[in-house]
C-alpha positions in Angstrom: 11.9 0.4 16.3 9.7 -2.9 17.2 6.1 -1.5 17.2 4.0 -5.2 17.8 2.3 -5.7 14.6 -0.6 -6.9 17.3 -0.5 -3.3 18.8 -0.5 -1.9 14.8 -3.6 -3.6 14.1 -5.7 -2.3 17.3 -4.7 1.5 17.3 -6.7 4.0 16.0 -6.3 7.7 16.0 -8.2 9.4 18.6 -9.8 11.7 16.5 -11.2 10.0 13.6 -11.1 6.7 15.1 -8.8 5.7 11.9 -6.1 2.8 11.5 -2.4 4.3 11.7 0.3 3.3 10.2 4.2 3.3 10.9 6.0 6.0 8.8 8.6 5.7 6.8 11.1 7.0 9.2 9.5 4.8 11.7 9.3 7.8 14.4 5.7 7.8 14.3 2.3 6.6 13.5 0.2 8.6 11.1 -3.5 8.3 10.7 -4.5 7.2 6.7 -8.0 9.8 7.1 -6.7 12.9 9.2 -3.4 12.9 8.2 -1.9 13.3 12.2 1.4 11.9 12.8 1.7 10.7 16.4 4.8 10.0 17.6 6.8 7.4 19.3 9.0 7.9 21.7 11.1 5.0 23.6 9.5 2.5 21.3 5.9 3.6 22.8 3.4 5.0 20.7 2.0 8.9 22.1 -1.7 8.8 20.9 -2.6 12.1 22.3 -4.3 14.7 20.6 -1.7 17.7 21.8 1.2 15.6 20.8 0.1 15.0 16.8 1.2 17.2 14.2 -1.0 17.3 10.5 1.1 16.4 8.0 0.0 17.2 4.5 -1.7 14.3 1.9 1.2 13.8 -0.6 0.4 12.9 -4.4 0.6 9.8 -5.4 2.2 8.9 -8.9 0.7 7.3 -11.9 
């Protein structure tokens, strides 16, 4: 996937006006506050509310 780092830096998730970022699997962009996973389909990112799913916080390791 080739996601302009430009583009990265301007989104912002609808709902919480948040930054995303590129998941690991690099099928979507998932908000850092909220926690919705937008995805990207045909190397265009779908920032519409209907088309997120939540995806839980995981723990982080100390």
């Amino acid at each position: 996937m080739s996601i302009d780092p430009t583009l990265l830096d301007i989104l912002a998730c609808p709902v919480c006006k948040t930054d995303v970022k590129l998941t690991s699997d690099e099928k979507g962009l998932k908000c850092v506050k909220c926690h919705r996973v937008y995805p990207v389909k045909e190397d265009i990112p779908v920032m519409l509310i209907e088309e997120a799913k939540i995806e839980p916080e995981r723990p982080t390791k100390d």
